[in-house]
Biopython code that builds the backbone (N, CA, C, O; Angstrom):
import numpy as np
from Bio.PDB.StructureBuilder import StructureBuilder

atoms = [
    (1, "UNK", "N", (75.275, 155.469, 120.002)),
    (1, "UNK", "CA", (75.667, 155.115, 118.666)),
    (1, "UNK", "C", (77.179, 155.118, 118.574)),
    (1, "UNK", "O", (77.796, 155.826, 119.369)),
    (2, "UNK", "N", (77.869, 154.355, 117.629)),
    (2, "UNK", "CA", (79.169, 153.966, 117.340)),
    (2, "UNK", "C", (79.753, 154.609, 116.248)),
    (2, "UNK", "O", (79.226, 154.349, 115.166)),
    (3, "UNK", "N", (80.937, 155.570, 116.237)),
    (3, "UNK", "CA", (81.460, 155.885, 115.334)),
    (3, "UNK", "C", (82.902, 155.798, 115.353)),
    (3, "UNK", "O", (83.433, 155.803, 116.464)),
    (4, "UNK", "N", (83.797, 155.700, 114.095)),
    (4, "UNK", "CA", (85.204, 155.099, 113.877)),
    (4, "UNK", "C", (85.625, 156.652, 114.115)),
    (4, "UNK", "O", (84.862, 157.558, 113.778)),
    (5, "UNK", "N", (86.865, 156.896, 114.706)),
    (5, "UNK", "CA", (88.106, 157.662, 114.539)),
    (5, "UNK", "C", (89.175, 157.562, 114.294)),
    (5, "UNK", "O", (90.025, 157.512, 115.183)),
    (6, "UNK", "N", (89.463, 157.505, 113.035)),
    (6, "UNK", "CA", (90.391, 157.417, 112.255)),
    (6, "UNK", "C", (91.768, 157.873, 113.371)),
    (6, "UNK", "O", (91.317, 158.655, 114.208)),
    (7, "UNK", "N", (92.998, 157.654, 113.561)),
    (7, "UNK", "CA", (93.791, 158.361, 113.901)),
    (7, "UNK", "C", (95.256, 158.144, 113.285)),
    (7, "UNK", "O", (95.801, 157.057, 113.094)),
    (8, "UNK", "N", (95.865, 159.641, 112.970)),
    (8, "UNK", "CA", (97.034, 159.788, 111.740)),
    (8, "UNK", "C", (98.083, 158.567, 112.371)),
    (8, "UNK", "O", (98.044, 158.041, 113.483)),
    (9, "UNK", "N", (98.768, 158.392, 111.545)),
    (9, "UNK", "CA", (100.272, 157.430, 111.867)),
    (9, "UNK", "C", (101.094, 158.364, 112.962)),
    (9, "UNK", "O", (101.512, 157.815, 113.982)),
    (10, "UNK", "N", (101.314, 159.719, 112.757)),
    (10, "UNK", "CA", (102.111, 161.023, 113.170)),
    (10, "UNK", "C", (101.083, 160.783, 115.153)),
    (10, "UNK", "O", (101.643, 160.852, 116.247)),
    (11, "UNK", "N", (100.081, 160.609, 114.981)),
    (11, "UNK", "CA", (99.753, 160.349, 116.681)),
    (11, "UNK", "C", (99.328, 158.945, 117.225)),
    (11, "UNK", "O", (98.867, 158.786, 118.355)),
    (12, "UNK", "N", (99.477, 158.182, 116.534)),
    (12, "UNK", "CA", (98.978, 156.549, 117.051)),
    (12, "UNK", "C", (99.862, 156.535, 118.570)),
    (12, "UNK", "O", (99.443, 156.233, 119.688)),
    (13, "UNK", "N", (101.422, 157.041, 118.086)),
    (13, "UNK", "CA", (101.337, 156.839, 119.639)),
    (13, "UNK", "C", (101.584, 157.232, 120.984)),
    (13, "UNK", "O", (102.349, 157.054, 121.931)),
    (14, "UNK", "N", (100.225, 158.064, 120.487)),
    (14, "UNK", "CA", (99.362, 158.496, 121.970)),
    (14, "UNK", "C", (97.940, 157.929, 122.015)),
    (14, "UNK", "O", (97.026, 158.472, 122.635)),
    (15, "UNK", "N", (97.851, 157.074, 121.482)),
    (15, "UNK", "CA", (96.615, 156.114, 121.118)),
    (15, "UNK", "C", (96.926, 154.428, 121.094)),
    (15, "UNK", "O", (96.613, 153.577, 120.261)),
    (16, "UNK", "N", (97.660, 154.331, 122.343)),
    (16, "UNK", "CA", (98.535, 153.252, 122.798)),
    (16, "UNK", "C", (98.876, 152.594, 121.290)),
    (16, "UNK", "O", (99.347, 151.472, 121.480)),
    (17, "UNK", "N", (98.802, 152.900, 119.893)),
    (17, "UNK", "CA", (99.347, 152.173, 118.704)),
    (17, "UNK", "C", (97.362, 151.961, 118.148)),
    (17, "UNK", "O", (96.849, 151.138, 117.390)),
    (18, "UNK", "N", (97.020, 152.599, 118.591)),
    (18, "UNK", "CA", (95.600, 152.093, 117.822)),
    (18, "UNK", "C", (95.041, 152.615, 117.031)),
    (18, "UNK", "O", (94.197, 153.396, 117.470)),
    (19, "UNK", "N", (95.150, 152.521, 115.526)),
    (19, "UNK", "CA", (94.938, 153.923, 114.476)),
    (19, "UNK", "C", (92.985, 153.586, 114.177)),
    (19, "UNK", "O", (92.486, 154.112, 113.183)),
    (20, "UNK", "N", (92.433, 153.054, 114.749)),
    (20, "UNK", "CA", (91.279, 153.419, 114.537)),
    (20, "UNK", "C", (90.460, 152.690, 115.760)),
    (20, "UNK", "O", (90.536, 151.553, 116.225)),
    (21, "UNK", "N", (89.752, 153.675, 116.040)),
    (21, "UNK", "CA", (88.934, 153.854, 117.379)),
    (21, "UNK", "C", (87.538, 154.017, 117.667)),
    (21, "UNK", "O", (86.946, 155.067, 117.416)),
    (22, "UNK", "N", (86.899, 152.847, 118.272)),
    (22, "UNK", "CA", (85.410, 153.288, 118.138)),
    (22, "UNK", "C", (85.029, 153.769, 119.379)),
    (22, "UNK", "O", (85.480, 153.351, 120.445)),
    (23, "UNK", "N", (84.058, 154.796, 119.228)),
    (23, "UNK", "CA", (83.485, 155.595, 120.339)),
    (23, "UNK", "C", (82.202, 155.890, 119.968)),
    (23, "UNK", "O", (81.739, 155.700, 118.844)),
    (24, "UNK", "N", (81.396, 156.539, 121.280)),
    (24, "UNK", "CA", (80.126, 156.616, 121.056)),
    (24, "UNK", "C", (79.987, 158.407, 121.114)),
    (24, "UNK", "O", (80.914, 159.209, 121.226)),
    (25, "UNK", "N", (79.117, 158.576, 121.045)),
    (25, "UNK", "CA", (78.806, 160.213, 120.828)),
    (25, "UNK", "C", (77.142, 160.845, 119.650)),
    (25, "UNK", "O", (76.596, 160.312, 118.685)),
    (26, "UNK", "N", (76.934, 161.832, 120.213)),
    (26, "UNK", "CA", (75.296, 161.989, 118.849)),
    (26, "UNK", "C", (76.339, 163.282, 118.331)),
    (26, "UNK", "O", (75.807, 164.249, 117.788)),
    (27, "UNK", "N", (77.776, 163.258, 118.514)),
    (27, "UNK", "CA", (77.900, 164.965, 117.768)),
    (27, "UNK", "C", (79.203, 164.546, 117.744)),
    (27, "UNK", "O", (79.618, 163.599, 118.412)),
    (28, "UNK", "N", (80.112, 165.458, 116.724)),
    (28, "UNK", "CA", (81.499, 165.079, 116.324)),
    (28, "UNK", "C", (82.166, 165.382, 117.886)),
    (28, "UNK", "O", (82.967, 164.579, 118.363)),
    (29, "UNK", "N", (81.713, 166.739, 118.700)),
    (29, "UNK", "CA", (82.109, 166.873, 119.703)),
    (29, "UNK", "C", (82.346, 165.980, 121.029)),
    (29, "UNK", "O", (83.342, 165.822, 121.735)),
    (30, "UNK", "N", (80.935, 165.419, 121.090)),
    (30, "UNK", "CA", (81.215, 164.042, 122.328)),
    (30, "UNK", "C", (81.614, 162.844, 121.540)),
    (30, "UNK", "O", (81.622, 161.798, 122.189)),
    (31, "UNK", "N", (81.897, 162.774, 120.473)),
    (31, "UNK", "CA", (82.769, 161.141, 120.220)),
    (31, "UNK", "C", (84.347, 162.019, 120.547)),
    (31, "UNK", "O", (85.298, 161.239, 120.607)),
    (32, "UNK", "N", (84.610, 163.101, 120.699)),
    (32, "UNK", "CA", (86.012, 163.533, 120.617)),
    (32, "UNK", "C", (85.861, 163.409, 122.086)),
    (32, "UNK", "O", (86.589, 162.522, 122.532)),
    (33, "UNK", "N", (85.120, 164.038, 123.010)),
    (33, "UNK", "CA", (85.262, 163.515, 124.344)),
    (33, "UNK", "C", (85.568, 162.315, 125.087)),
    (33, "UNK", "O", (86.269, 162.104, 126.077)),
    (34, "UNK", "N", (84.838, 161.570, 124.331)),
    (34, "UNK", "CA", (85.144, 160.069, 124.650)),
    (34, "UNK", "C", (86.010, 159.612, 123.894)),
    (34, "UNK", "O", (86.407, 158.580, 124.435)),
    (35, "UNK", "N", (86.626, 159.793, 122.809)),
    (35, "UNK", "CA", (87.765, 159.506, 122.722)),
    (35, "UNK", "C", (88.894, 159.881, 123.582)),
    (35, "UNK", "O", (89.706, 158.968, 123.727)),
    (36, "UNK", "N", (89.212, 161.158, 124.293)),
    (36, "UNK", "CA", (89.716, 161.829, 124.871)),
    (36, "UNK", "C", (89.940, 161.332, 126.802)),
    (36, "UNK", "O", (90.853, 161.447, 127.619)),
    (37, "UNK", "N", (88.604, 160.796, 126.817)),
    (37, "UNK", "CA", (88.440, 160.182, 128.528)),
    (37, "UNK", "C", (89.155, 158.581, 128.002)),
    (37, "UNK", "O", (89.384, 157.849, 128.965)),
    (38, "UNK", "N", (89.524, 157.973, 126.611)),
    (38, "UNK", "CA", (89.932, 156.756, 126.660)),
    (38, "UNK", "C", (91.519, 156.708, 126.516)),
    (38, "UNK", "O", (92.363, 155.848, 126.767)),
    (39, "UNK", "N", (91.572, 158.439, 125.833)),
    (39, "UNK", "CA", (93.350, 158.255, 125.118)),
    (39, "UNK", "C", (93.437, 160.066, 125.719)),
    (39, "UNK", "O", (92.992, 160.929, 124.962)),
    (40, "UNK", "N", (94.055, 160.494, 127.141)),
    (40, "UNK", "CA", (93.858, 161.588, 127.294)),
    (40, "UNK", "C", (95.413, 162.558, 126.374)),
    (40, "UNK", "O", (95.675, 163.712, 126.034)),
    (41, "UNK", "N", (95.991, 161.346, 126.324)),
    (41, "UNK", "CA", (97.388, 161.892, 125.462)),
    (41, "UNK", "C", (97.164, 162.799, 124.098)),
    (41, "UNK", "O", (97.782, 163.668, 123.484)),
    (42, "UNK", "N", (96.027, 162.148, 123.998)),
    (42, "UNK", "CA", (95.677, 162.941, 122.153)),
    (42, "UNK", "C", (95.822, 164.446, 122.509)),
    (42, "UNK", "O", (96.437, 165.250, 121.809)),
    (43, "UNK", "N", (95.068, 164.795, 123.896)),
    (43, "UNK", "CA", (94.181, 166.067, 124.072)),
    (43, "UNK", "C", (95.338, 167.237, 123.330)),
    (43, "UNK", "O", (94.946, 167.827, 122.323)),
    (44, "UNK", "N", (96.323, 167.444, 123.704)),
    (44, "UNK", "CA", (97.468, 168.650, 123.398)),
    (44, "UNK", "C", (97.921, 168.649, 122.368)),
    (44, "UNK", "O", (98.733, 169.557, 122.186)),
    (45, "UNK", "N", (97.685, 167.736, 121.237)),
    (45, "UNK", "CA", (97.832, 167.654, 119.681)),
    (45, "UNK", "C", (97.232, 167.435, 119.545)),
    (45, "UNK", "O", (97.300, 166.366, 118.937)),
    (46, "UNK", "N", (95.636, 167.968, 119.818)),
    (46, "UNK", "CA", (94.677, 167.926, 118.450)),
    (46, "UNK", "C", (93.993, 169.471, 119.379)),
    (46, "UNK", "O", (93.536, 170.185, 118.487)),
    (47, "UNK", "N", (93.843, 169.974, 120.364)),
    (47, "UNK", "CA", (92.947, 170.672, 121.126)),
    (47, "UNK", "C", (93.773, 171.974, 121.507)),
    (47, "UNK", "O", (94.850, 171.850, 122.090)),
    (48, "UNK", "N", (93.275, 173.199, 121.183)),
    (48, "UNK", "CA", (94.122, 174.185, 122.012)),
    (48, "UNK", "C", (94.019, 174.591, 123.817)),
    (48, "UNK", "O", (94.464, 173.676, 124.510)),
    (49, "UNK", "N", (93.747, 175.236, 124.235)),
    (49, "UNK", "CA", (93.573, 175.395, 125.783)),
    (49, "UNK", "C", (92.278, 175.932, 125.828)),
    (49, "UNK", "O", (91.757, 176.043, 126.938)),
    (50, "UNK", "N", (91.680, 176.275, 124.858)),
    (50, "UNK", "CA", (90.318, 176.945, 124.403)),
    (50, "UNK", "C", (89.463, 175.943, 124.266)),
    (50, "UNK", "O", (88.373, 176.247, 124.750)),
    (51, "UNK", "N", (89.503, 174.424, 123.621)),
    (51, "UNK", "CA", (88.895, 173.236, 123.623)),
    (51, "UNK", "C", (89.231, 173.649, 121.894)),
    (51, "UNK", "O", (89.727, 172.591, 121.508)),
    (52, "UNK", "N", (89.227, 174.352, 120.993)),
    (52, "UNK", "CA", (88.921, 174.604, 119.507)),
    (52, "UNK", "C", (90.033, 173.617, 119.511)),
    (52, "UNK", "O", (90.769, 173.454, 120.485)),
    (53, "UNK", "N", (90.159, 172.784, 118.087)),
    (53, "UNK", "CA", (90.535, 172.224, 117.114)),
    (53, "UNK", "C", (92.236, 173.311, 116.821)),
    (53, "UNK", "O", (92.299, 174.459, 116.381)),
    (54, "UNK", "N", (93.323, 172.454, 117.234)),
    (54, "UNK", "CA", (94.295, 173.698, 116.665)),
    (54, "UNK", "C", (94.046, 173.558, 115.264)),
    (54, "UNK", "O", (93.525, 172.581, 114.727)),
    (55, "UNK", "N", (94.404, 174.478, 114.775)),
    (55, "UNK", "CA", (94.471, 175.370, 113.298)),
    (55, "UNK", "C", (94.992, 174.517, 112.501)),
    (55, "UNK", "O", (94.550, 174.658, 111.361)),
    (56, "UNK", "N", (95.872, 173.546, 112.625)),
    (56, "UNK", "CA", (96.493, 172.174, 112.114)),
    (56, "UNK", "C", (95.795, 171.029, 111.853)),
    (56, "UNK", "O", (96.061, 170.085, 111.109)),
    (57, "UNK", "N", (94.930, 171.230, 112.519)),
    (57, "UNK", "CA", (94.237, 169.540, 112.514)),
    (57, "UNK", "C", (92.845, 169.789, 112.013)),
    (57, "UNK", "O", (92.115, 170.616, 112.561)),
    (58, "UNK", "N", (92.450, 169.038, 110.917)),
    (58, "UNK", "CA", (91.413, 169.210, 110.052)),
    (58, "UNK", "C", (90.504, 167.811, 110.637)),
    (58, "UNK", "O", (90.870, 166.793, 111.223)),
    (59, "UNK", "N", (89.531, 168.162, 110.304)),
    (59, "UNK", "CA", (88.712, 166.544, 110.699)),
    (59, "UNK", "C", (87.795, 167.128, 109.974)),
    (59, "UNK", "O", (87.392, 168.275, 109.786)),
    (60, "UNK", "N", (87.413, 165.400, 109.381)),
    (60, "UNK", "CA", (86.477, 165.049, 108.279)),
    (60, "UNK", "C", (85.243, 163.805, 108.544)),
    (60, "UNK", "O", (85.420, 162.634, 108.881)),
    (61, "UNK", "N", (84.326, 164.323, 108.341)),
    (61, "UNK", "CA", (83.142, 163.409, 109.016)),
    (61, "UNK", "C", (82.357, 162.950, 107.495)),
    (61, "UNK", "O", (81.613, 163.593, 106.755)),
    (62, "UNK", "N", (82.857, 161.636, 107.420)),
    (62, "UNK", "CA", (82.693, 161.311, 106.009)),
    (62, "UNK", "C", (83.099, 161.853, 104.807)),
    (62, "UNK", "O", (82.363, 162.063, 103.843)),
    (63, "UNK", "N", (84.389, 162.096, 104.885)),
    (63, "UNK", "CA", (84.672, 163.065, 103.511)),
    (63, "UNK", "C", (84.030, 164.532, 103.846)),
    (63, "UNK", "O", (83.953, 165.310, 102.896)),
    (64, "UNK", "N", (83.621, 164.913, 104.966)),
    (64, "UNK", "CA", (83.193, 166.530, 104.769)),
    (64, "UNK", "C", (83.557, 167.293, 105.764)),
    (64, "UNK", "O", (82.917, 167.096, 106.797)),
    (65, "UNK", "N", (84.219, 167.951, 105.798)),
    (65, "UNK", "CA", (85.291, 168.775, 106.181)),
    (65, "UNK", "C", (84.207, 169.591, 107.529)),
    (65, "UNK", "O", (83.437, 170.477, 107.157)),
    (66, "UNK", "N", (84.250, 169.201, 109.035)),
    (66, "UNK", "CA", (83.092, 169.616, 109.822)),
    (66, "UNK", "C", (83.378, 170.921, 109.759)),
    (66, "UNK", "O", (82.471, 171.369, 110.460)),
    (67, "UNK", "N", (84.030, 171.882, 109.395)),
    (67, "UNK", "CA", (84.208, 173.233, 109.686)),
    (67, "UNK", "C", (83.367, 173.603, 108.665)),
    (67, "UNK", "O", (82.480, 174.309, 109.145)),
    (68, "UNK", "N", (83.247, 173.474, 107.614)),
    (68, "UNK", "CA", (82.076, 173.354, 106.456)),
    (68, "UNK", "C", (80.560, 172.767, 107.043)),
    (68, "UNK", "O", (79.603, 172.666, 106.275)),
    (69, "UNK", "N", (80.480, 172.458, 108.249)),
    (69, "UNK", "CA", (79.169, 171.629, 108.598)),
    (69, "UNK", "C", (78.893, 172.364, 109.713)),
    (69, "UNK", "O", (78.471, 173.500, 109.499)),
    (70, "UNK", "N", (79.043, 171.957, 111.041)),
    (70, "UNK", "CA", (78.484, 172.642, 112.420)),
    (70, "UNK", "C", (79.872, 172.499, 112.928)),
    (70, "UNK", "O", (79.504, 172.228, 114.071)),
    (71, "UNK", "N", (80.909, 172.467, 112.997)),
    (71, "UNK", "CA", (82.137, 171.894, 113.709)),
    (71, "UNK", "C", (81.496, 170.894, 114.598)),
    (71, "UNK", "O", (80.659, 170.000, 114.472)),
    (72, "UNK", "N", (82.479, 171.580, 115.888)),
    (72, "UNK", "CA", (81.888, 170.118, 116.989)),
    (72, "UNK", "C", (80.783, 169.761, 117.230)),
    (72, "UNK", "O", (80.584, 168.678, 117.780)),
    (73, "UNK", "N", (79.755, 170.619, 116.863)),
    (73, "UNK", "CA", (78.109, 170.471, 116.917)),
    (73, "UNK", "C", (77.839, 169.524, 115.914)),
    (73, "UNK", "O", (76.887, 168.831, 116.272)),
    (74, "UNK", "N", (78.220, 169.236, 114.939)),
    (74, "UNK", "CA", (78.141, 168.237, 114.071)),
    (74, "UNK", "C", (77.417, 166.986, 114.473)),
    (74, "UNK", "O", (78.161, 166.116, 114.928)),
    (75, "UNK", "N", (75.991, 166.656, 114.406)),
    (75, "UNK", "CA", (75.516, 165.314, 114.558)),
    (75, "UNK", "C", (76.355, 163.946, 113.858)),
    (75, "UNK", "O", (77.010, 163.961, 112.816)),
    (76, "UNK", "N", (76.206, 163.229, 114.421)),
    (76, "UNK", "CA", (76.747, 161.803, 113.720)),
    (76, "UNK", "C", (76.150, 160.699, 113.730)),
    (76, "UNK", "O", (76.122, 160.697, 114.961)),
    (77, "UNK", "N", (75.727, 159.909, 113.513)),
    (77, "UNK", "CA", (74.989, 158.312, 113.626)),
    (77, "UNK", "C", (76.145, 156.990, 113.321)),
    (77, "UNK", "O", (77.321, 156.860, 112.981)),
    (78, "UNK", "N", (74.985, 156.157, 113.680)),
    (78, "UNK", "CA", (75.843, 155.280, 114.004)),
    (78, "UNK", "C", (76.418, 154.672, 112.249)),
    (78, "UNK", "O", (75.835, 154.390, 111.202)),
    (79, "UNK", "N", (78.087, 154.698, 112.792)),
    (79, "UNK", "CA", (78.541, 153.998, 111.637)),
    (79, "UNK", "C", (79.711, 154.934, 110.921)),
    (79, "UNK", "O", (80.481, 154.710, 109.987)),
    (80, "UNK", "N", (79.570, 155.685, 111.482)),
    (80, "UNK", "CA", (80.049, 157.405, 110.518)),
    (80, "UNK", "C", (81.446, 156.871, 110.943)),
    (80, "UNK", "O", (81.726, 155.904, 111.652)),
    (81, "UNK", "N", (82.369, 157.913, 110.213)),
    (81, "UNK", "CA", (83.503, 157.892, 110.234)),
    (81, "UNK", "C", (84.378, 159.369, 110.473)),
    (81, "UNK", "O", (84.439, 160.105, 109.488)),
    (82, "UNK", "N", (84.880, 159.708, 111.412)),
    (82, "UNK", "CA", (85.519, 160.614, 111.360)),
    (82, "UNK", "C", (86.740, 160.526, 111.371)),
    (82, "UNK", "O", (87.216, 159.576, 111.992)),
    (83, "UNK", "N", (87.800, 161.634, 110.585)),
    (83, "UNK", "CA", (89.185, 161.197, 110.546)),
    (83, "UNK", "C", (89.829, 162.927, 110.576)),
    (83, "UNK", "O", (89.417, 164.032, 110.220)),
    (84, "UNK", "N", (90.997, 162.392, 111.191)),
    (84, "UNK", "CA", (91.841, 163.660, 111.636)),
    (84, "UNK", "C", (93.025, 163.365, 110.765)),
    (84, "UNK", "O", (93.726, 162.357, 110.856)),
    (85, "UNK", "N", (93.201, 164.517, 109.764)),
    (85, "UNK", "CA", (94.148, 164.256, 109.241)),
    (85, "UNK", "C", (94.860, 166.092, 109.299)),
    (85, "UNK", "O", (94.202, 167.101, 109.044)),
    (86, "UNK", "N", (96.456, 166.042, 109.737)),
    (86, "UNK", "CA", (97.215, 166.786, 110.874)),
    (86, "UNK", "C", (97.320, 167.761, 108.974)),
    (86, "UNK", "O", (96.844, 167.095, 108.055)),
    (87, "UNK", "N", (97.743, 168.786, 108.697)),
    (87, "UNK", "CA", (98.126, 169.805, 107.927)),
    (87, "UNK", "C", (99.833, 169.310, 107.685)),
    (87, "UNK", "O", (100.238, 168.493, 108.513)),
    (88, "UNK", "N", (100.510, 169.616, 106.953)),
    (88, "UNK", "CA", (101.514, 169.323, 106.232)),
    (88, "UNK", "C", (102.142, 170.819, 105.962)),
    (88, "UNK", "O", (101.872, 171.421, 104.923)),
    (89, "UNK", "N", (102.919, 171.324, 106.879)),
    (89, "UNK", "CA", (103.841, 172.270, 105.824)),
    (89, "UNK", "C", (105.294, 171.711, 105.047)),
    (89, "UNK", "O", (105.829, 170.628, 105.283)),
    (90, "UNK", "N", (105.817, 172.827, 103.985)),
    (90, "UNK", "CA", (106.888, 172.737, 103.725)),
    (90, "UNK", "C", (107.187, 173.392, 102.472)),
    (90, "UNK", "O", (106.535, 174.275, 101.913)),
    (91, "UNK", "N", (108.517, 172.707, 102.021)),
    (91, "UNK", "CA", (108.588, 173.120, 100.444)),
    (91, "UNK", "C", (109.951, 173.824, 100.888)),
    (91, "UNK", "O", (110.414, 173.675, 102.019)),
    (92, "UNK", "N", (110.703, 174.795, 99.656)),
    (92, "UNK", "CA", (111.834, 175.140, 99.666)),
    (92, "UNK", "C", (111.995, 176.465, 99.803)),
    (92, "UNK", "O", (111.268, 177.330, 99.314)),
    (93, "UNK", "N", (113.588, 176.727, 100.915)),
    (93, "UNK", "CA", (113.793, 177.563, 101.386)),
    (93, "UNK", "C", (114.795, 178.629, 100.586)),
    (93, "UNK", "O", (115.101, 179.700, 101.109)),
]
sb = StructureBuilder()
sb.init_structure("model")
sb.init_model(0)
sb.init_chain("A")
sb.init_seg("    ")
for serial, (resi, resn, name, xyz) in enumerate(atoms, 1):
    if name == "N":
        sb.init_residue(resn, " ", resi, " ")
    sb.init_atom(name, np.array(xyz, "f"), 0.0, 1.0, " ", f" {name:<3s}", serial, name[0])
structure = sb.get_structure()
């Protein structure tokens, strides 16, 4: 099955310039694999050395936040949409 991965402006390019990506996978986890065997550049900004999700990078599997769901266990079908969108600090010092 086929699902979109969204990818932020802040990493397109390590995604030779390609902000959305289809891959196959039955779980949020193996479409990130195979995204990963197509664009291995992503791996160190989005993945810690542990495989977990750094603490920065949120991903959303249709509007629903997978850490709220199964994380990478997360089933998916075909069509779904997942999107990584990176955390934002700031504000005044």
């Amino acid at each position: 099955m086929a699902v979109t991965i969204e990818i932020p402006s802040a990493l397109v390019q390590f995604s030779r310039n390609e902000d959305e990506i289809d891959v196959s996978g039955s779980t949020v986890g193996a479409a990130f694999d195979n995204l990963l065997a197509q664009h291995d550049a992503l791996k160190s900004h989005l993945f810690e050395d542990s495989g977990e999700f750094r603490s920065f990078v949120n991903v959303y599997l249709n509007d629903d936040d997978i850490r709220q769901l199964s994380g990478r266990d997360t089933p998916v079908a075909d069509g779904d949409l997942i999107q990584i969108v990176p955390s934002i600090a700031g504000g005044w010092t």
